[in-house]
C-alpha positions as a printed Julia matrix, in Angstrom:
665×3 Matrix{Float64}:
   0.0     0.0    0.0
   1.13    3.55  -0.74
   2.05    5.64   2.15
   3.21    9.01   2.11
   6.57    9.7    4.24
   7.54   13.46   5.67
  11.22   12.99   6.49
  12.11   16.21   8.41
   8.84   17.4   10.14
  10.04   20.41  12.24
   7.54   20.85  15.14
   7.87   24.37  16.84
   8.34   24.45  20.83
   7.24   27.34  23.4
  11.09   28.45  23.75
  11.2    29.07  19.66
  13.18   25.25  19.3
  12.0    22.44  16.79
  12.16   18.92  17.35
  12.46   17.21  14.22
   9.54   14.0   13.33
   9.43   11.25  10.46
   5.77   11.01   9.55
   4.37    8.01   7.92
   0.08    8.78   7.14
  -1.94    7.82   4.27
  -1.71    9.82   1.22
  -5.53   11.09   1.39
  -4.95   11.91   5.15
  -5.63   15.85   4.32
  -9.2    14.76   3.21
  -9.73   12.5    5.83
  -7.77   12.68   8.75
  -6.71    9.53  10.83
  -5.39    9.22  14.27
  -1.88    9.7   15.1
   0.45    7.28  16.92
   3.34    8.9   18.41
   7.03    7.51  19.28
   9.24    9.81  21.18
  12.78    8.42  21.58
  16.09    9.98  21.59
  17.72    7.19  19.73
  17.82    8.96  16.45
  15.29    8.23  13.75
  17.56    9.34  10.76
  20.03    6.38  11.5
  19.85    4.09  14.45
  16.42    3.17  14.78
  15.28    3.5   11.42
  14.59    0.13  10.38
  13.06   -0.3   13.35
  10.56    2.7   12.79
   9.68    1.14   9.0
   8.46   -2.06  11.22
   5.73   -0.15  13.18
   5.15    3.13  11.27
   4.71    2.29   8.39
   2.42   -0.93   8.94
   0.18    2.22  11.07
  -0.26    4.18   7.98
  -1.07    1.59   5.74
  -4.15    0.91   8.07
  -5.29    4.46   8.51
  -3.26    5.95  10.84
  -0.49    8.42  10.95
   2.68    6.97  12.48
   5.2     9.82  14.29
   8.84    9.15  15.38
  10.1    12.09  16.68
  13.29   12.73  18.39
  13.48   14.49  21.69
  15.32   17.44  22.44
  19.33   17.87  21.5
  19.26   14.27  19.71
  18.97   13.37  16.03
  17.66   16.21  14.17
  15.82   17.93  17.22
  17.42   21.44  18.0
  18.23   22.16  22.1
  20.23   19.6   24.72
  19.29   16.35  26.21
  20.88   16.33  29.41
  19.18   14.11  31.17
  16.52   11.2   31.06
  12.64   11.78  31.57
  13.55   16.03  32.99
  10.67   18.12  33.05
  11.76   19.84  29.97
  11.29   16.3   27.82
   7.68   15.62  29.08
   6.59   19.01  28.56
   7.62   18.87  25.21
   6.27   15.78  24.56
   3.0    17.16  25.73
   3.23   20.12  23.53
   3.8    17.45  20.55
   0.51   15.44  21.14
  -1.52   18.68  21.25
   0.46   19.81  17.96
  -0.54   16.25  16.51
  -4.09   17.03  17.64
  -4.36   20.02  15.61
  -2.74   19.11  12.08
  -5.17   19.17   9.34
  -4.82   14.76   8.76
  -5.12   13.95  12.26
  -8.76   13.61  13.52
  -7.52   15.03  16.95
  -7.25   11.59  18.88
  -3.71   10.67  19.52
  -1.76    7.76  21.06
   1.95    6.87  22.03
   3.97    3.64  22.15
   7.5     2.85  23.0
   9.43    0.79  24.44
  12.1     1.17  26.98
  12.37    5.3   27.15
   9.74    5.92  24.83
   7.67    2.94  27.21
   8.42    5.39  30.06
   8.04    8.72  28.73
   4.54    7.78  27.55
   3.69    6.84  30.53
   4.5    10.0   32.52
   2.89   11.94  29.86
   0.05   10.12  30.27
  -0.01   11.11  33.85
   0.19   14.72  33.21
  -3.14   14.09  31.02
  -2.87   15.91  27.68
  -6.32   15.46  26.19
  -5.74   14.86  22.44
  -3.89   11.24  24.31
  -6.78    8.44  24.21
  -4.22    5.99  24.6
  -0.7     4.29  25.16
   1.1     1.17  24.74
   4.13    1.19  26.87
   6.72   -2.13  25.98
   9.59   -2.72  28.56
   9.04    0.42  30.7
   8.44    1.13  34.51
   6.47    2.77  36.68
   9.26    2.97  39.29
  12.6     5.0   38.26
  14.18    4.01  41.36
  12.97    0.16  42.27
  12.65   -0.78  38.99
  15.11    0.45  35.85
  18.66    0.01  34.92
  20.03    2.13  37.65
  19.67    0.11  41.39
  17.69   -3.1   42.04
  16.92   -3.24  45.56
  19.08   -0.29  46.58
  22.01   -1.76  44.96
  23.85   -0.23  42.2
  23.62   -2.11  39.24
  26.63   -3.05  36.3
  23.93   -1.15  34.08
  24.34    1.75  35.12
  27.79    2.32  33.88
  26.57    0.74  30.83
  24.06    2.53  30.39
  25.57    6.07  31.16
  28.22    5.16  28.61
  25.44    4.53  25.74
  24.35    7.81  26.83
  27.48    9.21  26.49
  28.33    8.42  23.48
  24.41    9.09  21.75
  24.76   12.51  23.33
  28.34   13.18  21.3
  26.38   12.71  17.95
  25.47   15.45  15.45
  22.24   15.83  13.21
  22.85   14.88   9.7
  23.71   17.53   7.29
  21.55   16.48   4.64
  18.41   17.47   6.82
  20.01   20.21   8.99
  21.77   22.21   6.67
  24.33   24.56   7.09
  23.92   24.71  11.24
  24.47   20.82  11.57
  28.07   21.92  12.71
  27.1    24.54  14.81
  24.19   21.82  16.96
  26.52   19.33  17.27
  29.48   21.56  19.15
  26.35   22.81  21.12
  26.29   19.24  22.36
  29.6    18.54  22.61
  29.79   21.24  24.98
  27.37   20.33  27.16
  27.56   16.49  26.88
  28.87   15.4   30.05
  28.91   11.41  31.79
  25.41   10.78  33.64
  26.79    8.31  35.67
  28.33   11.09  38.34
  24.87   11.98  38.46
  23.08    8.92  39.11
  26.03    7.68  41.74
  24.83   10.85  43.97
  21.38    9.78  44.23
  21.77    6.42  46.01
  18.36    6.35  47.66
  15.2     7.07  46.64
  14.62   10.95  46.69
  12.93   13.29  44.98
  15.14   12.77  41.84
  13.99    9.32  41.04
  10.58    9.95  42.7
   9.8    12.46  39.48
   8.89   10.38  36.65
   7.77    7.76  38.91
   4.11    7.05  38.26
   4.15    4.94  40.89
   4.12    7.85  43.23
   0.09    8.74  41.74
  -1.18    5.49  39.6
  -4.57    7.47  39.51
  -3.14   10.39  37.54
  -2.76    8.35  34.17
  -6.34    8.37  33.05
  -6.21    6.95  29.48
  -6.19    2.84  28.88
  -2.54    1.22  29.03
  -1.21   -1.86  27.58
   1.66   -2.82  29.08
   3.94   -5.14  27.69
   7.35   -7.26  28.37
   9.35  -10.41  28.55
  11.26  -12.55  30.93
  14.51  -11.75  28.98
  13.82   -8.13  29.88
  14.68   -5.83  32.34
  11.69   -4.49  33.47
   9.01   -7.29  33.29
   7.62   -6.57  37.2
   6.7    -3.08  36.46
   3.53   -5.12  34.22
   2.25   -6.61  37.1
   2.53   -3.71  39.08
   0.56   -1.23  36.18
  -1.83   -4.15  36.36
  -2.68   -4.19  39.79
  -2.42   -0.64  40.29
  -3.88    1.29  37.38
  -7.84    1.68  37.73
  -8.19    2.47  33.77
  -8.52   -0.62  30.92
  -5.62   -2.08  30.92
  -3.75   -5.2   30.08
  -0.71   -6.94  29.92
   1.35   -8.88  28.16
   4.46  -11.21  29.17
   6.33  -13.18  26.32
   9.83  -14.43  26.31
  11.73  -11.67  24.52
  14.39   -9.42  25.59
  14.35   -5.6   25.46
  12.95   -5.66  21.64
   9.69   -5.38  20.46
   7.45   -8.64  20.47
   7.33   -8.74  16.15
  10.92   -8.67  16.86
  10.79  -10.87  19.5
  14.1   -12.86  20.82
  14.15  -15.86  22.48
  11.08  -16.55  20.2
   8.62  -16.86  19.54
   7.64  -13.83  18.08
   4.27  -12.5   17.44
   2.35  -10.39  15.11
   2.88   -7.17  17.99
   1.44   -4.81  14.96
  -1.68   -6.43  14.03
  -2.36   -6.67  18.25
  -1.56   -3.08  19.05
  -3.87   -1.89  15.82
  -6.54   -3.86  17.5
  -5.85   -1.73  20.58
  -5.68    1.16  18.52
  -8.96    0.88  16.43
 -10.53    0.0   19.85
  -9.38    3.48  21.49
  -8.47    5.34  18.69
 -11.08    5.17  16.43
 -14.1     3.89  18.71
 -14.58    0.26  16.67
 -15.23   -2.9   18.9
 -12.34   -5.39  17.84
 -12.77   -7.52  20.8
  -9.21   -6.56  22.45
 -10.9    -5.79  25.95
 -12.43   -9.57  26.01
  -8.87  -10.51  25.94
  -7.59  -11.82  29.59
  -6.43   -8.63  31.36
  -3.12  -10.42  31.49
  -1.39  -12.48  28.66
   1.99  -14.58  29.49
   4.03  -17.41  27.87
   4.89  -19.51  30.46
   8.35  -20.94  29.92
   8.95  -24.7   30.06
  11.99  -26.84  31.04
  15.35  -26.2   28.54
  18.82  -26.46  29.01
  20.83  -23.64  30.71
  22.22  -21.0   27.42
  23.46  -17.89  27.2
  21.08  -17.23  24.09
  18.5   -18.76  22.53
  16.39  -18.72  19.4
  13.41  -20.05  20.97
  11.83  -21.23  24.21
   9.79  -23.8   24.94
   6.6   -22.59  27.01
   2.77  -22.21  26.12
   0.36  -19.04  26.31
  -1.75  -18.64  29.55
  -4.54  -16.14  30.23
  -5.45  -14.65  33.29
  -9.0   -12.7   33.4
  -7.75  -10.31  36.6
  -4.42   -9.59  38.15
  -3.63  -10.15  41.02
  -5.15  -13.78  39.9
  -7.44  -15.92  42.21
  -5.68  -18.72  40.74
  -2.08  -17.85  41.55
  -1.57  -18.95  45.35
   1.63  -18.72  47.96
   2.97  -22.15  48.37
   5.73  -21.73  51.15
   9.05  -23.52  51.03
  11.23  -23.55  53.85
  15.48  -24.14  54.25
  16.64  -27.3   56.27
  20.05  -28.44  57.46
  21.51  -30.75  54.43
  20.64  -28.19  52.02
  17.3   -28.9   51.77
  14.24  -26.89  50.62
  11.16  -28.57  52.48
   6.95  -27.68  52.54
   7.34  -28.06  56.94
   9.71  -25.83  58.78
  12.22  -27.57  60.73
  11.38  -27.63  64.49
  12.42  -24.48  66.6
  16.21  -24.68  67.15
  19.05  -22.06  66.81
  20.04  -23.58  62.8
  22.27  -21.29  60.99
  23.72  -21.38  57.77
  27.18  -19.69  57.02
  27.67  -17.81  54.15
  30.35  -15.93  52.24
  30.38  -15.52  48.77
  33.96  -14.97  46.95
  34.13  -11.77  44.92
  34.02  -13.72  41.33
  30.86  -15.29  41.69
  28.29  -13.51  39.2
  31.16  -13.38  36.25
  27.97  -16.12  34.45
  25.27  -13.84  35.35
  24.42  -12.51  32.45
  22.54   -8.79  31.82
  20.43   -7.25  34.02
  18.57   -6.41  30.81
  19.48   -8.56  27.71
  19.51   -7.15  24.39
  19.77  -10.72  22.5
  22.49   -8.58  21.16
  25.48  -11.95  21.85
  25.28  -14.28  24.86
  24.15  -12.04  27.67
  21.69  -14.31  29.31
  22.9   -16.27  32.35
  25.13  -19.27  32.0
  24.42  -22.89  34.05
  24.39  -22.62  37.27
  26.4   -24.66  38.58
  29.05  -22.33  37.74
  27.63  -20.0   40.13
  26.64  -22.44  43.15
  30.07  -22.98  44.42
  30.33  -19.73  46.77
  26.63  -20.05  47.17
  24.69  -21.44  49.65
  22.67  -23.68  48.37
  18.55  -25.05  49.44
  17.14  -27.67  46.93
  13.74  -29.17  46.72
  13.14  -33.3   46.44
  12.73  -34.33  42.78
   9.42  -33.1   41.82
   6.41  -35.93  41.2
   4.01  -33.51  39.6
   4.28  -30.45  37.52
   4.06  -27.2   39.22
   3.76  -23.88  37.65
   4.7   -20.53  38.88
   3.08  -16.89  37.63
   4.13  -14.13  39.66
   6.98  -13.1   42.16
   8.54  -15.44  44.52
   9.22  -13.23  47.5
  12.02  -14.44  50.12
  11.56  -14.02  53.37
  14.87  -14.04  55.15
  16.13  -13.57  59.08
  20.0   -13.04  59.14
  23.17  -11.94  60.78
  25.7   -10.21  59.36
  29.45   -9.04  60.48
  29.91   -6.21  58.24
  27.75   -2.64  58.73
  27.14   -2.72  54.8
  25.64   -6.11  53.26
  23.87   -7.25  50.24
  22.25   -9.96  49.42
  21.31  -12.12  46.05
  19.1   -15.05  45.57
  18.51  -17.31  42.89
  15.76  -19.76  41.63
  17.01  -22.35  39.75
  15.09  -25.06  37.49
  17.17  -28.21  38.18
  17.13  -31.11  35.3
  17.65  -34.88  36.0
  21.65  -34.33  34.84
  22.16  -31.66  37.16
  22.04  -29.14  34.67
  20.87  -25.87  36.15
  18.94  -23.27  34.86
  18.03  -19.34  36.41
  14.42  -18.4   36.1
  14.21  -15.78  38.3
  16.53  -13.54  41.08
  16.68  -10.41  43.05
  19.32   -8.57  45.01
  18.72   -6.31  48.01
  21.08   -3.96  49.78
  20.28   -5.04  53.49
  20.7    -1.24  54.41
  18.01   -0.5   52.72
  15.63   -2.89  55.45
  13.67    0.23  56.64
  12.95    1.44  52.73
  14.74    2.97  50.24
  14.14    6.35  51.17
  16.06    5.42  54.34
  19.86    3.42  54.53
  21.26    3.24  57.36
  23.89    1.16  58.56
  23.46   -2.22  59.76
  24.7    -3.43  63.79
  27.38   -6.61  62.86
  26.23   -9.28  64.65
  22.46   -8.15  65.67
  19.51  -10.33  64.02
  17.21   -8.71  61.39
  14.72   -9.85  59.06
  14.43   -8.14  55.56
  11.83   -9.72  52.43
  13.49   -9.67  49.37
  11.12   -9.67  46.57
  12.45  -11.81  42.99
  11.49  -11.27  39.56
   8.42  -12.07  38.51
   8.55  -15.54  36.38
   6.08  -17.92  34.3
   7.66  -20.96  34.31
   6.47  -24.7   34.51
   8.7   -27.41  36.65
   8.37  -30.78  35.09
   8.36  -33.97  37.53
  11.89  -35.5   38.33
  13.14  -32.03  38.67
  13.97  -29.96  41.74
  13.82  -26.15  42.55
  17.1   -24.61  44.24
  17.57  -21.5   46.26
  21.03  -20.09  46.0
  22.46  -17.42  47.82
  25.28  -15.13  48.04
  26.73  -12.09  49.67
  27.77  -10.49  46.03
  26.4   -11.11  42.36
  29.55   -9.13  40.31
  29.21   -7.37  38.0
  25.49   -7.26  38.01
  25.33   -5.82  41.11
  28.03   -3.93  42.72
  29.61   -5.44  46.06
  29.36   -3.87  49.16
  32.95   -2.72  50.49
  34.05   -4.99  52.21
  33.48   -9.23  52.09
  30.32   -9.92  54.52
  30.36  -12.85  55.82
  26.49  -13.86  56.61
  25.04  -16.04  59.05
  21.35  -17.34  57.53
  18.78  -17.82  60.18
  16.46  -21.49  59.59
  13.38  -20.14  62.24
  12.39  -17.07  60.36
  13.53  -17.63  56.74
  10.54  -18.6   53.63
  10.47  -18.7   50.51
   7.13  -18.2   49.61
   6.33  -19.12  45.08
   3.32  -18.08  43.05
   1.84  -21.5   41.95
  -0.52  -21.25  39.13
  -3.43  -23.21  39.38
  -3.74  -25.12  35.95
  -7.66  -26.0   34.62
  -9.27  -26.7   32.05
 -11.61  -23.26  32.08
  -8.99  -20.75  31.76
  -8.9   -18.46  28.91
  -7.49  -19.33  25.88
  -4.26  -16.76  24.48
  -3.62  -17.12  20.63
  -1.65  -14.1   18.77
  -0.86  -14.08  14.59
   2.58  -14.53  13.56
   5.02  -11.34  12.97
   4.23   -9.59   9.8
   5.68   -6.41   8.34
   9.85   -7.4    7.93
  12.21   -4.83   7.51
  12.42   -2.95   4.5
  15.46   -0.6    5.24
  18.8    -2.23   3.05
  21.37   -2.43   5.51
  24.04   -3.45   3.22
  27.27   -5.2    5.44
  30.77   -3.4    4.97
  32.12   -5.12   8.22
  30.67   -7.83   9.75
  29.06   -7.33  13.58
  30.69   -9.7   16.37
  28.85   -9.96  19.79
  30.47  -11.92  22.33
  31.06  -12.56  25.93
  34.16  -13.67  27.56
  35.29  -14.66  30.96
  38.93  -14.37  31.69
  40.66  -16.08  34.91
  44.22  -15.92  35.9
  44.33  -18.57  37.99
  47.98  -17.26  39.39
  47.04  -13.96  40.62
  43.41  -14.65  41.08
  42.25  -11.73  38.68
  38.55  -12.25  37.12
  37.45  -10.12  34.11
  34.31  -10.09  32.22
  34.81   -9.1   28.52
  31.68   -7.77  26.6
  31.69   -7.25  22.59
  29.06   -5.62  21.15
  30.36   -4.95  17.51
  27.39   -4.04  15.26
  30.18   -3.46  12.58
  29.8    -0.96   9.69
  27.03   -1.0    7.31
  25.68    1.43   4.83
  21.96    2.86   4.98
  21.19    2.59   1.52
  17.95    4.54   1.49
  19.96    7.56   3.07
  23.44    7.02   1.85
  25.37    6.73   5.16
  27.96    4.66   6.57
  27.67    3.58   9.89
  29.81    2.58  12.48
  28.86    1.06  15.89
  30.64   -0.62  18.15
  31.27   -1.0   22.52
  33.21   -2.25  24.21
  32.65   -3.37  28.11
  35.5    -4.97  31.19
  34.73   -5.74  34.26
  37.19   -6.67  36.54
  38.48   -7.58  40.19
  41.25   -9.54  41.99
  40.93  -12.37  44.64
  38.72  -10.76  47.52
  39.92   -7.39  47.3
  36.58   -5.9   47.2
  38.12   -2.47  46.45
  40.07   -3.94  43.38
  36.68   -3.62  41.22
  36.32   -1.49  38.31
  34.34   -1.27  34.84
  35.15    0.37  32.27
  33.04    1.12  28.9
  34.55    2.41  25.27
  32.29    2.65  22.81
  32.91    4.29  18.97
  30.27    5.69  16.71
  31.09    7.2   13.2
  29.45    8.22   9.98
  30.33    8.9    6.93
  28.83   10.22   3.13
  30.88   11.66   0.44
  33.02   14.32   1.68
  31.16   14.31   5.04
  33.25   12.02   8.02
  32.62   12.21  11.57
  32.89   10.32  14.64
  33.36    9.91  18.44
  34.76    8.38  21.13
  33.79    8.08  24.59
  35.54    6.08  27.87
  34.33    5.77  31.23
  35.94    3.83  33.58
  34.12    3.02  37.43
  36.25    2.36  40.16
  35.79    2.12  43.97
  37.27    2.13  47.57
  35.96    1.55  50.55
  34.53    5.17  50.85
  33.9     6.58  47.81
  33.34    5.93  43.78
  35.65    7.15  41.06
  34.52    8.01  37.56
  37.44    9.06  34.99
  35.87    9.59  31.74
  36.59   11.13  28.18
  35.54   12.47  25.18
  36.95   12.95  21.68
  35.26   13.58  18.45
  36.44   14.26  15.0
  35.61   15.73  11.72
  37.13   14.76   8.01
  39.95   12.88  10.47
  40.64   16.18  12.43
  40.44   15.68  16.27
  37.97   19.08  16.67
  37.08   18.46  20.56
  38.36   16.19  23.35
  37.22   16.58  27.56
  38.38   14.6   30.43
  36.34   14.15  33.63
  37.45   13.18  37.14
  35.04   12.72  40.07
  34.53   11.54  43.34
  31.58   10.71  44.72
  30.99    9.4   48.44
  29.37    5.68  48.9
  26.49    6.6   50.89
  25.9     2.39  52.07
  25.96    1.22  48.65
């Protein structure tokens, strides 16, 4: 189908700026206007997400709507700085954009917005501040909590994604617009941003608790504000699969959610598969709130899930094995606590043992987490975690009998754990492992908690070595279905590096038996429940990405076995390819170590280089940007740097040096 295409779409902003848009619409929009579905990302449309954007955009127009990707402030071709995520200055533009939408002579004045990851968030808190041409959202691997619940601290620890994360940042940030669409003043923008690009990681280590910085653009803080329907949307693989459950329970507005297997892509793109037709689902969702039709999408189970099934333990995989499930209502009626209780012998029992002082010692050597995986995997090389068994060695380690009937979980284990520790600043991690007949053991769900953070995360405070406490540490939510003749383990350690970062010092931990649970969501299987059935993926890319160097994604563990260093090697390579449709070259690659030495806990450091060029004609530029993590006992160190060049000129370079005080993390 024909669809008309508005490359450089300048819309104007209160403070005389323009953020540019890419509009996809049908060509007889202007004599009869169609909704508009917004995307508002700063990953640049001209480039980087582009093929990406043909997926969704275009499969909108050609069914009668008008598809907008427009990049936010100071990225891409949008004038102005981005200088930090989700600020007030980004949602108030992004509210001025849907009421701009609302008032172009194709749209019919009713807008939505999807995204997924910032554009997931971003519509979210725009949908709290209640723009009324916005009938609608679908947010995909978002979060309702910036503090509980993103790439920055899980459980008040600080996580290995946030240096990672930063450094993206970084190096997006360095990036200029693209002459062809800019002009003359492309030079002139991207010096502006140069200039005022600095590391967001220094920012992000001085908010180590929950304050007022991660408390704006938490919805969380007023579910009732977003007063439009939601579809919320994830996958195990991801990152941010809990805050679904949450938006569920919390939100009083239609809603529904949807839990598949993928990482942080969207579910047409789907990895592990499989995959599903995500456009012709959301343009049911759509014509139901868009356009006012009655597709049946609300008589869809409030919550959709594939529940994974036994497999061995990989670091990627194409598919996984599992099987739809519907639930009419979250929380479920059918989902049920089933407790499970530790016992001397490593065992994981339904009885608690009989009052006693039983204690478990625990402490965890510095390299165990090397096999963890991603906090959020991309599917972009092996970042999913490795057999367990690696792991369980510096664990300690509760395991069920062999199972004699299947039992399926939907929903968040939570562990309830009483503990001593000798150390004022402690963490903990646990682990729930799917255990095969060989011994082969696979993660399906986990959770870390920074025991200073008992009393909330508004309030750390140091921990008495020695005195008794009890904390609950929530896990991941899962779907997943144990087969009979396997067992479910509990692992636990005192560190989970480089996923988490380790306290400062080694703890060791002394695990109470009479006031430690581990309470699992089992899933009542029967023969009424709803049946889930979704088309297959349509709409492939058409954006020519033709090869010039081939990508390489890989992850490698080094040990020197002599002076007991550990370092964990991340390749993400994307290679250089050339746009066809737009004539560019494109290079992409990072670059990730993480490393540490015996049990020195202050010998641990990260670093992250990552390059990013283009190239047309006479036209060559690119940057590079290094940060590098370190810490001590009392404080963090970030060193990083910036260099960029034009036509093979170096034409800006900036170092940064910063300390920035622990705070019991």
């Amino acid at each position: 189908m024909t669809v008309s295409i508005h490359e450089d779409v300048r819309i104007p902003m209160a403070d005389g700026i323009t953020l540019s848009a890419r509009i996809w619409h049908p060509p007889d929009a202007g004599e009869h206007p169609v909704p508009a579905i917004l995307e508002y990302i700063p990953y640049r449309k001209r480039d980087f997400t582009r093929a990406r954007d043909e997926t969704l955009h275009r499969c909108y127009a050609e069914h009668g709507y008008a598809g907008v990707r427009v990049d936010l402030r100071g990225s891409g071709e949008s004038e102005g700085l981005l200088t930090d995520e989700y600020i007030q200055q980004e949602l108030d533009d992004g509210y001025a954009v849907v009421e701009w939408l609302a008032e172009q002579p194709w749209c019919d004045g009713n807008v939505g917005m999807i995204g997924i990851s910032w554009g997931g968030f971003n519509g979210l808190q725009i949908a709290a501040m209640q723009p009324p041409a916005l009938k609608a959202i679908v947010t995909v691997c978002s979060t309702d909590d910036r503090y509980a619940d993103d790439v920055h601290y899980m459980g008040g620890c600080l996580l290995g994604d946030n240096l990672s994360w930063a450094s993206v940042m970084f190096a997006y940030n360095s990036l200029p617009p693209d002459p062809a669409l800019r002009g003359e003043d492309w030079r002139q923008l991207w010096h502006q941003r140069l200039e005022a690009n600095a590391p967001w990681l220094i920012k992000w280590l001085e908010h180590p608790a929950r304050d007022d910085y991660w408390r704006h653009g938490s919805i969380c803080e007023d579910h009732a504000a977003v007063q439009c329907p939601v579809m919320a949307v994830s996958g195990w693989a991801d990152g941010y699969t809990d805050a679904v459950f949450r938006l569920l329970e919390q939100l009083s507005v239609p809603r529904q959610g949807l839990v598949g297997p993928w990482s942080h892509k969207y579910p047409h793109q789907g990895v592990p598969g499989p995959a599903i037709g995500f456009q012709q689902e959301t343009l049911r969702w759509w014509d139901r709130w868009l356009k006012g039709r009655e597709t049946g999408i609300m008589q869809e189970p409030m919550l959709r899930a594939w529940v994974q099934e036994a497999t061995e333990p990989a670091t990627r995989y194409h598919h996984r094995p599992g099987h739809w499930v519907g639930e009419r209502a979250w929380p479920s009626p059918y989902v049920q606590p089933q407790m499970l209780y530790p016992a001397t012998g490593g065992h994981l029992r339904d009885t608690p043992m009989a009052a006693g002082d039983d204690q478990f010692i625990l402490q965890s050597p510095l390299s165990l987490g090397l096999f963890a995986g991603k906090w959020c995997s991309y599917s972009a090389g092996p970042d999913l975690p490795y057999d367990q068994r690696e792991e369980d060695g510096g664990a300690l380690v509760f395991e069920t009998d062999p199972l004699d009937a299947p039992m399926e979980l939907l929903g968040a284990p939570e562990l309830t754990l009483r503990c001593r520790v000798d150390r004022p600043v402690a963490q903990v991690a646990a682990r729930l492992s799917d255990v095969a007949v060989d011994g082969k053991a696979t993660r399906i769900t986990y959770g870390v908690l920074n025991l200073n953070h008992r009393e909330g995360h508004h309030a750390p405070e140091a921990l008495t070595p020695g005195e008794a406490f009890t904390v609950v540490l929530k896990l991941n939510d899962l779907g997943h279905r144990l087969t009979p003749g396997h067992r479910l383990r509990l692992s636990l350690s005192t560190s989970y590096w480089p996923l988490a970062v380790p306290p400062p010092e080694p703890v060791c931990m002394k695990v109470l038996a009479a006031g430690t649970t581990l309470s699992l969501p089992v899933r009542a299987v029967r023969d009424d429940a709803p049946a889930v059935h979704f088309p297959e993926p349509a709409y492939p890319d058409p954006v020519t990405r033709t090869p010039q160097k081939l990508a390489e994604h890989r992850w490698v563990v080094h040990r020197d076995l002599e002076t007991s260093a550990s370092a964990l090697e991340v390749i993400k390579d994307e290679g250089r390819y050339r746009i066809e449709d737009v004539d560019l070259l494109v290079e992409d690659a990072t670059y990730e170590t993480y490393r540490s030495v015996g049990e020195d806990f202050s010998s641990i450091e990260g670093e992250v280089i990552a390059w990013r060029a283009f190239e047309r004609d006479d036209w060559a530029v690119s940057t590079r940007t290094r940060t590098r993590l370190e810490a001590d006992d009392q404080a963090f160190h970030v060193h990083a740097e910036l260099d960029a060049w034009e036509a093979g000129r170096r034409v800006f370079s900036r170092n940064w040096h910063e300390r920035i005080p622990r705070r019991f993390v």
